[in-house]
PATI-249044 format. One record per residue (C-alpha): residue number from 1; residue in three letters; x, y, z. Coordinates in nm, 2 decimals. Layout:
# PATI-249044
seq->NUM | type->ALA | u->X | v->Y | w->Z
...
//
This chain:
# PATI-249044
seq->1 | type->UNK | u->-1.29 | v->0.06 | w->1.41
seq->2 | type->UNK | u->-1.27 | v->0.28 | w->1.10
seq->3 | type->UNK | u->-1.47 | v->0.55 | w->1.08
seq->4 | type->UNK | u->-1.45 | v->0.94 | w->0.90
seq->5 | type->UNK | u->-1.24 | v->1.19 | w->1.09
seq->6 | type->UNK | u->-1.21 | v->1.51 | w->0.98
seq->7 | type->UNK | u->-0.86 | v->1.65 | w->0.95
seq->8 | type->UNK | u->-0.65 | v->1.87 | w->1.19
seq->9 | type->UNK | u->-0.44 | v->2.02 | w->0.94
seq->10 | type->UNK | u->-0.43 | v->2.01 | w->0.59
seq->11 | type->UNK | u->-0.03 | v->2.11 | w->0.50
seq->12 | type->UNK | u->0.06 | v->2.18 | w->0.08
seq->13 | type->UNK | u->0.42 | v->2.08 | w->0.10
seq->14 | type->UNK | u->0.64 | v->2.18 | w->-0.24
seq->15 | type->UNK | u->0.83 | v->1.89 | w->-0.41
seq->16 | type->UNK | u->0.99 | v->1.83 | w->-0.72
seq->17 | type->UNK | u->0.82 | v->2.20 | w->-0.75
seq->18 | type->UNK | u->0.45 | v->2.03 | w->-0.73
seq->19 | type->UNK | u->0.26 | v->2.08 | w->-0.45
seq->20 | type->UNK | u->0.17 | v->1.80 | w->-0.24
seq->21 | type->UNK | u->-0.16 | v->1.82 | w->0.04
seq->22 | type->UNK | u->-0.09 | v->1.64 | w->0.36
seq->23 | type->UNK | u->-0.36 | v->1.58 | w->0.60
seq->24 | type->UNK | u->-0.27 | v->1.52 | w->1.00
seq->25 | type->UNK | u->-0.50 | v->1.44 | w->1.26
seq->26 | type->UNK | u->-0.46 | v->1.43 | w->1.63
seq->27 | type->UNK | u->-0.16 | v->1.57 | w->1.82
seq->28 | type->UNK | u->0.00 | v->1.27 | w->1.99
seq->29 | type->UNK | u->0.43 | v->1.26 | w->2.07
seq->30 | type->UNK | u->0.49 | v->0.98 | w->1.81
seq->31 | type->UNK | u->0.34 | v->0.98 | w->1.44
seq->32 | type->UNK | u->0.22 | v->0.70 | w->1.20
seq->33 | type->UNK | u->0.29 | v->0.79 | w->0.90
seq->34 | type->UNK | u->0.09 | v->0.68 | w->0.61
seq->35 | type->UNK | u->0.15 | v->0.55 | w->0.27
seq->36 | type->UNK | u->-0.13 | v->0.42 | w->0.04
seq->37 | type->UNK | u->-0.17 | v->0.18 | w->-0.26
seq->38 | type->UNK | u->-0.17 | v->0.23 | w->-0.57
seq->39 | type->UNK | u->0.04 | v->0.38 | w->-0.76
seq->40 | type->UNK | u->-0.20 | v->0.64 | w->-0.88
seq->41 | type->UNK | u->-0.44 | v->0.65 | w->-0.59
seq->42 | type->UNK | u->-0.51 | v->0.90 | w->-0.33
seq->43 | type->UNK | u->-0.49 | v->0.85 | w->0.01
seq->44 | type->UNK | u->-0.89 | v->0.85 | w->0.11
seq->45 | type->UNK | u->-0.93 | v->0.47 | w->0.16
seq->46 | type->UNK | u->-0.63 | v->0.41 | w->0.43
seq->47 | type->UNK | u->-0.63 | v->0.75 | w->0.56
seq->48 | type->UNK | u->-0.99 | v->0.69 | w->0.63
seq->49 | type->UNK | u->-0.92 | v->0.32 | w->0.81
seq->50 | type->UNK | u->-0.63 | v->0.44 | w->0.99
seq->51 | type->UNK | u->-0.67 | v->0.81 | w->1.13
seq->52 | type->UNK | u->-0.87 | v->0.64 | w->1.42
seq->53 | type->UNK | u->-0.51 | v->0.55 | w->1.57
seq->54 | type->UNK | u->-0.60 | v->0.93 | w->1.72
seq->55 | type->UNK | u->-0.80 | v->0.72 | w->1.98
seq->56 | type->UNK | u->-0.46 | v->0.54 | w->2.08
seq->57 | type->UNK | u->-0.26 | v->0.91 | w->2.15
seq->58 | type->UNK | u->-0.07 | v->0.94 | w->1.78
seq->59 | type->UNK | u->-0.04 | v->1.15 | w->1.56
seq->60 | type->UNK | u->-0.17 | v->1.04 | w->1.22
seq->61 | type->UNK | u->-0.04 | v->1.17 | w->0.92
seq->62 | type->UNK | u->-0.16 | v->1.10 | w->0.53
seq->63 | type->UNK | u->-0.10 | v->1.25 | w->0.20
seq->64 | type->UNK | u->-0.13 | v->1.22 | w->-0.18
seq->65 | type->UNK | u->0.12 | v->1.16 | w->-0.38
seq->66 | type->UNK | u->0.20 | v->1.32 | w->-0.66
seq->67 | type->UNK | u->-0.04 | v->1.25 | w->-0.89
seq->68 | type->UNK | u->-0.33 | v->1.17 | w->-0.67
seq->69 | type->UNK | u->-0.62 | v->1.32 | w->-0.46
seq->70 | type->UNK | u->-0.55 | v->1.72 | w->-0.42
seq->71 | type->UNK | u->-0.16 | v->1.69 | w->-0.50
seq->72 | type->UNK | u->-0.07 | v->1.87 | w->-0.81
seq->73 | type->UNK | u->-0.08 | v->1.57 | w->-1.16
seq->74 | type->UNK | u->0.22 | v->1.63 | w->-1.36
seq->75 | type->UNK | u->0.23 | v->1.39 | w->-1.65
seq->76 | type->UNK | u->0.61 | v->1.34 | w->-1.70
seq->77 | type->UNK | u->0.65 | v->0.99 | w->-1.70
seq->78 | type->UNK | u->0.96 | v->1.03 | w->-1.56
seq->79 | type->UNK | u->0.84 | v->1.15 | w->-1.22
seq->80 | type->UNK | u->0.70 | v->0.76 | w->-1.15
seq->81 | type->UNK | u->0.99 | v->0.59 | w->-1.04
seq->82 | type->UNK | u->1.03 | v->0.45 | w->-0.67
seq->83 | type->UNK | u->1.34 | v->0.64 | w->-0.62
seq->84 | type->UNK | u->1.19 | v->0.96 | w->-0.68
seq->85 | type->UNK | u->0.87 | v->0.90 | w->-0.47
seq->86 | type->UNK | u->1.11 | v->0.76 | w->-0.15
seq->87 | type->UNK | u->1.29 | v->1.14 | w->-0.18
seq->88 | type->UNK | u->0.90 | v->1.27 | w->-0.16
seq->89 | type->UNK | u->0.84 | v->1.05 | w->0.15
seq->90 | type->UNK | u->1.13 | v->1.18 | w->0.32
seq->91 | type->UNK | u->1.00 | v->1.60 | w->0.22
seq->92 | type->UNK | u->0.68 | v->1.53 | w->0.39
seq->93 | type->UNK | u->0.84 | v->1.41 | w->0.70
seq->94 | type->UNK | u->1.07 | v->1.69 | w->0.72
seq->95 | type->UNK | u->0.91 | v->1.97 | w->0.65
seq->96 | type->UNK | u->0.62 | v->1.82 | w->0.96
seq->97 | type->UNK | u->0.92 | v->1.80 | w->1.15
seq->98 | type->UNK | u->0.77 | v->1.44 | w->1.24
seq->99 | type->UNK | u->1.11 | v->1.33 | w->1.37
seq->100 | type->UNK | u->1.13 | v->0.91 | w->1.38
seq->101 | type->UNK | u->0.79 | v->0.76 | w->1.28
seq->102 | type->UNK | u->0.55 | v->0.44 | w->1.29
seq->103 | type->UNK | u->0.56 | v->0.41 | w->0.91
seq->104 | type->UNK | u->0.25 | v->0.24 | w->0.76
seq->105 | type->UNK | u->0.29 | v->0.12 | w->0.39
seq->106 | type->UNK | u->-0.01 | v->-0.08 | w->0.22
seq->107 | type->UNK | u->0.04 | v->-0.28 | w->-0.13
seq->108 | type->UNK | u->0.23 | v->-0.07 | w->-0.36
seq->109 | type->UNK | u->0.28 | v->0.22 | w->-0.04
seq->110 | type->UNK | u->0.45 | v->-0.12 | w->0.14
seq->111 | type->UNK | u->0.70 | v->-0.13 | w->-0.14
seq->112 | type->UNK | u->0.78 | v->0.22 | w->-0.10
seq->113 | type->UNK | u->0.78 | v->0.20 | w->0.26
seq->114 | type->UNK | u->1.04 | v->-0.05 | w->0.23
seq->115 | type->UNK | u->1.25 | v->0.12 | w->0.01
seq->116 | type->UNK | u->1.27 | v->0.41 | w->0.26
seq->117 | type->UNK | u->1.37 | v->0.16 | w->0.52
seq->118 | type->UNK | u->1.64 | v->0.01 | w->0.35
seq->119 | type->UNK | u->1.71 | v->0.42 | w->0.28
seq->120 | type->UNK | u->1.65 | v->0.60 | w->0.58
seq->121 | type->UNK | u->1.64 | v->0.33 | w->0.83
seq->122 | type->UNK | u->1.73 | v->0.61 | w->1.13
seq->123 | type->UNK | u->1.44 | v->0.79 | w->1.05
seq->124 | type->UNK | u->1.18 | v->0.48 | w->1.20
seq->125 | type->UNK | u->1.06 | v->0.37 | w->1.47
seq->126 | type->UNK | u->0.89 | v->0.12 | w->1.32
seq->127 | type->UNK | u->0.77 | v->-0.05 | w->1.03
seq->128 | type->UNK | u->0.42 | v->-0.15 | w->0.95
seq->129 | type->UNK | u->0.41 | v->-0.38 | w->0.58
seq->130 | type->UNK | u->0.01 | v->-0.43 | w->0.53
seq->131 | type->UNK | u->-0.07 | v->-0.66 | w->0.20
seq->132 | type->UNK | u->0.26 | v->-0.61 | w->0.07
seq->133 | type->UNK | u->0.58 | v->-0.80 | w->-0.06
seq->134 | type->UNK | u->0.95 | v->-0.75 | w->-0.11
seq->135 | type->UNK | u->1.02 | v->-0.97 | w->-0.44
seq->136 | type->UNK | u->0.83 | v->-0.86 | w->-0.78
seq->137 | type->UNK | u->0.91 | v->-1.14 | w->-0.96
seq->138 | type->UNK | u->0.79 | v->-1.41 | w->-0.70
seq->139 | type->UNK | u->0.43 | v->-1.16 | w->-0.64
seq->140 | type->UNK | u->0.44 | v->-1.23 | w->-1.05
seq->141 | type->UNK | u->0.44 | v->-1.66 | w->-0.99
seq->142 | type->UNK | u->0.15 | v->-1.62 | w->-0.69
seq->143 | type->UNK | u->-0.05 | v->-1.36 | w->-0.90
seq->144 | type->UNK | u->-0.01 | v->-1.69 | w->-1.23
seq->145 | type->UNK | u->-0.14 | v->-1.91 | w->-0.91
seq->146 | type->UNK | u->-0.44 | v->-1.69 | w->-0.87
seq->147 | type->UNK | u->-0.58 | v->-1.66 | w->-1.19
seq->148 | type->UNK | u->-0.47 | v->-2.02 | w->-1.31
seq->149 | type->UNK | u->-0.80 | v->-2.09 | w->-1.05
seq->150 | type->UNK | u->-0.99 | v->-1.93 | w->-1.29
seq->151 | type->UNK | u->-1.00 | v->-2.22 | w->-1.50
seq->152 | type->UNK | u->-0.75 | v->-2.28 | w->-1.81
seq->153 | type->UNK | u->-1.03 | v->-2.17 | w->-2.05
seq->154 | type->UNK | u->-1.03 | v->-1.82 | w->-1.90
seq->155 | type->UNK | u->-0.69 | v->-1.80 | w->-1.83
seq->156 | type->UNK | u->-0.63 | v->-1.84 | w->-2.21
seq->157 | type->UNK | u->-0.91 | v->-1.58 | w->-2.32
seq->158 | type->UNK | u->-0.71 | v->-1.33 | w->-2.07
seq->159 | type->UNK | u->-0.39 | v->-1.42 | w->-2.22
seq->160 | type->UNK | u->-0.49 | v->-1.36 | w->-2.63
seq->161 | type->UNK | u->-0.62 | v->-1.03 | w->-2.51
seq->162 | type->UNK | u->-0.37 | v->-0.94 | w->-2.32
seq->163 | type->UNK | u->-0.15 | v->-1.03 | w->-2.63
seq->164 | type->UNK | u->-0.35 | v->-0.85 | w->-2.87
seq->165 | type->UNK | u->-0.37 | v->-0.54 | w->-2.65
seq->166 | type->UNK | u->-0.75 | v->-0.59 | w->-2.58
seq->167 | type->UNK | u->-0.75 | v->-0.58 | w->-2.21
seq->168 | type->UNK | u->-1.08 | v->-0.33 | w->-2.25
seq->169 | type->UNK | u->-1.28 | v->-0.62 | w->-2.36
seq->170 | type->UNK | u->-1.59 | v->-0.72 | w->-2.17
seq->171 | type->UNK | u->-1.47 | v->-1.08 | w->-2.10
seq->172 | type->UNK | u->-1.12 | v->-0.96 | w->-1.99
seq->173 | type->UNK | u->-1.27 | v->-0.66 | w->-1.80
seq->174 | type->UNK | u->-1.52 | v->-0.97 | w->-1.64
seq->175 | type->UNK | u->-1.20 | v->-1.20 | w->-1.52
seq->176 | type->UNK | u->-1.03 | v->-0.91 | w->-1.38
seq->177 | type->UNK | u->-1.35 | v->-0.82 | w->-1.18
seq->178 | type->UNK | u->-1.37 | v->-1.16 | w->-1.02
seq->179 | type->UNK | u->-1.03 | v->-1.14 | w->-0.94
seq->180 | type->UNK | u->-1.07 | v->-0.84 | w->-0.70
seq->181 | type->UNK | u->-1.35 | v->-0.95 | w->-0.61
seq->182 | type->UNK | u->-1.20 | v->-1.26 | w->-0.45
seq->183 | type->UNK | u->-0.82 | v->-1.13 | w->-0.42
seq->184 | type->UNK | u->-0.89 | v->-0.74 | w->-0.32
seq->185 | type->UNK | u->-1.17 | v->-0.65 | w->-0.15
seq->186 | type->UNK | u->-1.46 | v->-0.95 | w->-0.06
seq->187 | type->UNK | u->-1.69 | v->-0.74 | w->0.09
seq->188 | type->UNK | u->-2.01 | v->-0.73 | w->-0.17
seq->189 | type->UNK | u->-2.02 | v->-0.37 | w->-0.09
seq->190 | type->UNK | u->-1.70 | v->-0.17 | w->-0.11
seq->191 | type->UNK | u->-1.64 | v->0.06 | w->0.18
seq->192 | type->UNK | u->-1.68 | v->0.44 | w->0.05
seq->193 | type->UNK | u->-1.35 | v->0.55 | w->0.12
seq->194 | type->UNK | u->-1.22 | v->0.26 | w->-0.15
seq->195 | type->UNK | u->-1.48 | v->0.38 | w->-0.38
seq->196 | type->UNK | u->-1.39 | v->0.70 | w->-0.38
seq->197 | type->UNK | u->-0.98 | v->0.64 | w->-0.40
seq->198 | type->UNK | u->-1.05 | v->0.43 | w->-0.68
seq->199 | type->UNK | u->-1.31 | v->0.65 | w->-0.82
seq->200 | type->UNK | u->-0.99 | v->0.89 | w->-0.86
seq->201 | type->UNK | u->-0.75 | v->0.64 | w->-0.98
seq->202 | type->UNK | u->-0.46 | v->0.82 | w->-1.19
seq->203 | type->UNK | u->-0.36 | v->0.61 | w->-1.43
seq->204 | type->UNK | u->-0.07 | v->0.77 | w->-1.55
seq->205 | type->UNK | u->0.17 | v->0.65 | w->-1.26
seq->206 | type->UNK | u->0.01 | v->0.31 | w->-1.22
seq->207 | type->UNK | u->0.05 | v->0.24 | w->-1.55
seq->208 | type->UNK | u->0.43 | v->0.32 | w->-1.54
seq->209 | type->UNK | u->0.50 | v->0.16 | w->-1.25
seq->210 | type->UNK | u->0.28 | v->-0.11 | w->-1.24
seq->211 | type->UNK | u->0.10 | v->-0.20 | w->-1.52
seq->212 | type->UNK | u->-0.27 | v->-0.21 | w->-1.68
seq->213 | type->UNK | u->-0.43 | v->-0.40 | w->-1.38
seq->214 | type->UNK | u->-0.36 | v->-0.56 | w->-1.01
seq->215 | type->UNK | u->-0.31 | v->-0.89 | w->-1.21
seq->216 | type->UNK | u->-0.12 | v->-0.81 | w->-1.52
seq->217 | type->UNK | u->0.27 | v->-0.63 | w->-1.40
seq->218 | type->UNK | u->0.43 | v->-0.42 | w->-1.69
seq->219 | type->UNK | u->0.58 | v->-0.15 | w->-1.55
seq->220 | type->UNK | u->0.94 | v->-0.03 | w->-1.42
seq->221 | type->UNK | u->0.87 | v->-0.22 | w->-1.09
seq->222 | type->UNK | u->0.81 | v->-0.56 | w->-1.27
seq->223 | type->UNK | u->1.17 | v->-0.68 | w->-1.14
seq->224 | type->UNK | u->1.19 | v->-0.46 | w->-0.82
seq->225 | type->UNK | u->1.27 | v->-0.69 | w->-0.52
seq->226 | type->UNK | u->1.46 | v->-0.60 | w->-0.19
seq->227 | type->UNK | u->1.49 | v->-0.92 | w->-0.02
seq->228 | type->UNK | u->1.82 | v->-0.91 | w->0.00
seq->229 | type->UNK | u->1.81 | v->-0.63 | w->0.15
seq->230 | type->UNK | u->1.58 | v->-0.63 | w->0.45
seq->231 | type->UNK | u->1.83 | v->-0.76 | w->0.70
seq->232 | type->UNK | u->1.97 | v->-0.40 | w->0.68
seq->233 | type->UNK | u->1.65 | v->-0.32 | w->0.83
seq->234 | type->UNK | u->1.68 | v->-0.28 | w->1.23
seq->235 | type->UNK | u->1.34 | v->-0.15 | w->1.34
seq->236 | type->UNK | u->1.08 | v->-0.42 | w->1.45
seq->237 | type->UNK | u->0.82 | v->-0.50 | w->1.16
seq->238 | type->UNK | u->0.46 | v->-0.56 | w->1.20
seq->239 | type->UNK | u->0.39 | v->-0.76 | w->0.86
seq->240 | type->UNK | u->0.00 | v->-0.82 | w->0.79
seq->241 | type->UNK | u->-0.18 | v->-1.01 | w->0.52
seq->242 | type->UNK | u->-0.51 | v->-1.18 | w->0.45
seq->243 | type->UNK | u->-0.55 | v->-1.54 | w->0.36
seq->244 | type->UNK | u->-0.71 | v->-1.47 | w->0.05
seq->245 | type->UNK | u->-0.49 | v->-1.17 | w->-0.09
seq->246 | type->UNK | u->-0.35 | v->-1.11 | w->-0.40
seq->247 | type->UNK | u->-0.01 | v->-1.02 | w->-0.23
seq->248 | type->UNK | u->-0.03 | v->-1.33 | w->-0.08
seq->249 | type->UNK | u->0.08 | v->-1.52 | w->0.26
seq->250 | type->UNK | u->0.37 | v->-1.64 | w->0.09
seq->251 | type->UNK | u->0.48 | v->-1.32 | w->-0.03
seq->252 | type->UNK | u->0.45 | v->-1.21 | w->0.33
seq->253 | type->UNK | u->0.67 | v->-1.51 | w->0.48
seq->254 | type->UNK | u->0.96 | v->-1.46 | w->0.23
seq->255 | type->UNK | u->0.94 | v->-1.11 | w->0.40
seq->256 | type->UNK | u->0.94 | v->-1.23 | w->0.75
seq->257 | type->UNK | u->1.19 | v->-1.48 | w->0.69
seq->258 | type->UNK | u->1.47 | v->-1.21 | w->0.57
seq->259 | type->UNK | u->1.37 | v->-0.96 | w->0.90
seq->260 | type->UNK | u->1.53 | v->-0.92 | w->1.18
seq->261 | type->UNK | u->1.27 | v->-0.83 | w->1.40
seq->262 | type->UNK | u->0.92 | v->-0.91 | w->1.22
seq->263 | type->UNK | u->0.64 | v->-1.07 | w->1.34
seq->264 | type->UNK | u->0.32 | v->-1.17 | w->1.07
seq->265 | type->UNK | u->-0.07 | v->-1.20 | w->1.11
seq->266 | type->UNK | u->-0.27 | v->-1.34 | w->0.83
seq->267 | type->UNK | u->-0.62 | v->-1.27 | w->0.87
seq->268 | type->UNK | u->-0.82 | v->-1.63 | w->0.74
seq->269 | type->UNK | u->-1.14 | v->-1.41 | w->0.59
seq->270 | type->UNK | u->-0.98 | v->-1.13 | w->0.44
seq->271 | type->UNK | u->-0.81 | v->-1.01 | w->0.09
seq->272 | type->UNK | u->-0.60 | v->-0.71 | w->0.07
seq->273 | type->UNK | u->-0.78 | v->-0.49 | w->0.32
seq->274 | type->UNK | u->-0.83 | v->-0.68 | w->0.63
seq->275 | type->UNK | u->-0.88 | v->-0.30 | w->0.81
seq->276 | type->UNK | u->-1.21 | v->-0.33 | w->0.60
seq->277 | type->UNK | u->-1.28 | v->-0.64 | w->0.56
seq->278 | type->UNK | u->-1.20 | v->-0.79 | w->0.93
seq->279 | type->UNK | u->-1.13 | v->-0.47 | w->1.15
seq->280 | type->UNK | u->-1.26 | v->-0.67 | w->1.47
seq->281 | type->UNK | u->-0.90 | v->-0.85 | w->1.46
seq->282 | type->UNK | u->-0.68 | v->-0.63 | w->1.22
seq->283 | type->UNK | u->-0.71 | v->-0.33 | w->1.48
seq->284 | type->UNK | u->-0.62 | v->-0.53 | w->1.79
seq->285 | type->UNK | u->-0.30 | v->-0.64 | w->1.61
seq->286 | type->UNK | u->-0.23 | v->-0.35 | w->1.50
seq->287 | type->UNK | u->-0.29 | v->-0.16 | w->1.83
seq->288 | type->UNK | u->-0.09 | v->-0.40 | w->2.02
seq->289 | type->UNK | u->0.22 | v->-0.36 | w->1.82
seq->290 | type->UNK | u->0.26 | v->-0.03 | w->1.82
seq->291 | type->UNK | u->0.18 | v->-0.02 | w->2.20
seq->292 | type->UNK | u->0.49 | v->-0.27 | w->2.27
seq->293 | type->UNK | u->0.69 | v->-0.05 | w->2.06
seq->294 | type->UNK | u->0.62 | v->0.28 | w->2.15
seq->295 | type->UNK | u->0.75 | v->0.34 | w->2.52
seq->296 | type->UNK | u->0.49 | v->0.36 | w->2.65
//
């Protein structure tokens, strides 16, 4: 069960010449690694879920990215590419000295995670894709199934403001709200470690990368997809999902059907944070993989 653990160590680590804050608890012989939604967010709200792992004898490891939480915010554009953030992925693991790791990715930190994978595939252990998906423009067709539930009425009103740039509109901001509300998170109240990552949202690299919203994709990634890709993957994958999220079930079976090794749990009362939302059966799942695969 989640719960707020101070951290061990708290590491500034230079890259790209910004300085990025790791955070590390625990001091088990094999590491999970952890990379976080967003872009743009910090690392609070899955730190926070998963740095009880401590309890299971790893080593947990978190950070910002650059642009989030206590990293250092440029604001050239041109430091929000995928590319760039996998070579930031692989700085914080070296300069731990975190040899092969459990790497954790959720939502937009799944993407990266798999295209580290795909990159440094000797450098895992194994791979953990929570809420995720390998194929941008198929995530585009289930987020158009999503909202067309909306009703046609309101899926029109969000397409003219979308067209006319509007997207701060009370009405949009109102569609987009029951969206993530149904598709994100469908607790009434939000946990405070999501509050406060999204309470520190940096826009710039979302917006870049993703676009103006969880439902509306703009950015460079809008025709990312590595599905070809994943057989070159070797290391078994844990893939999780809920039934009701916005990176949805099917997004996760394409994945699993493209894996070597990948097994997938979709948890029937969650969105896109079933460590929230359902911990009583995300964390024996969880737990249970990384025991089978750990050697011990």
């Amino acid at each position: 069960m989640w719960r707020e653990i101070p951290a061990d160590e708290r590491h500034e680590i230079k890259v790209d010449g910004h300085k990025v804050v790791a955070y590390s608890f625990g001091k088990g012989p094999q590491t999970v690694l952890l990379l976080n939604g967003g872009p743009g967010l910090p690392c609070d709200y899955l730190r926070e879920a998963h740095s009880c792992l401590i309890d299971q004898g790893y080593r947990v490891v978190a950070f910002d990215q650059l642009g989030t939480g206590a990293s250092d915010r440029p604001t050239d554009k041109a430091l929000w590419n995928i590319t760039r953030y996998v070579a930031e992925v692989e700085t914080v693991r070296t300069a731990l000295n975190l040899g092969k790791v459990h790497l954790l990715g959720h939502s937009w930190g799944g993407w990266l995670a798999i295209e580290y994978a795909v990159t440094h595939p000797q450098n895992l252990q194994t791979l953990i894709l929570e809420d995720t998906n390998a194929d941008m423009p198929h995530l585009i067709s289930e987020l158009m199934r999503l909202r067309d539930a909306l009703g046609s009425e309101t899926v029109a009103m969000m397409q003219r403001h979308e067209a006319q740039g509007t997207l701060d509109h009370p009405e949009y901001q109102a569609a987009v709200t029951i969206l993530n509300y149904r598709h994100v998170c469908r607790l009434s109240e939000w946990p405070a470690p999501v509050k406060r990552s999204l309470d520190d949202w940096n826009m710039g690299p979302y917006g870049t990368m993703q676009g103006p919203n969880e439902f509306l994709y703009t950015g460079n990634l809008k025709d990312w997809n590595r599905v070809p890709d994943l057989h070159k993957i070797p290391c078994p994958v844990l893939i999780t999902t809920g039934q009701h999220d916005e990176l949805t079930p099917a997004c996760s079976l394409r994945m699993k059907l493209h894996l070597n090794d990948a097994e997938l749990h979709v948890f029937p009362n969650s969105s896109h944070m079933p460590f929230y939302e359902e911990p009583h059966a995300y964390y024996p799942v969880l737990n249970s993989f990384l025991k089978r695969h750990s050697g011990r």
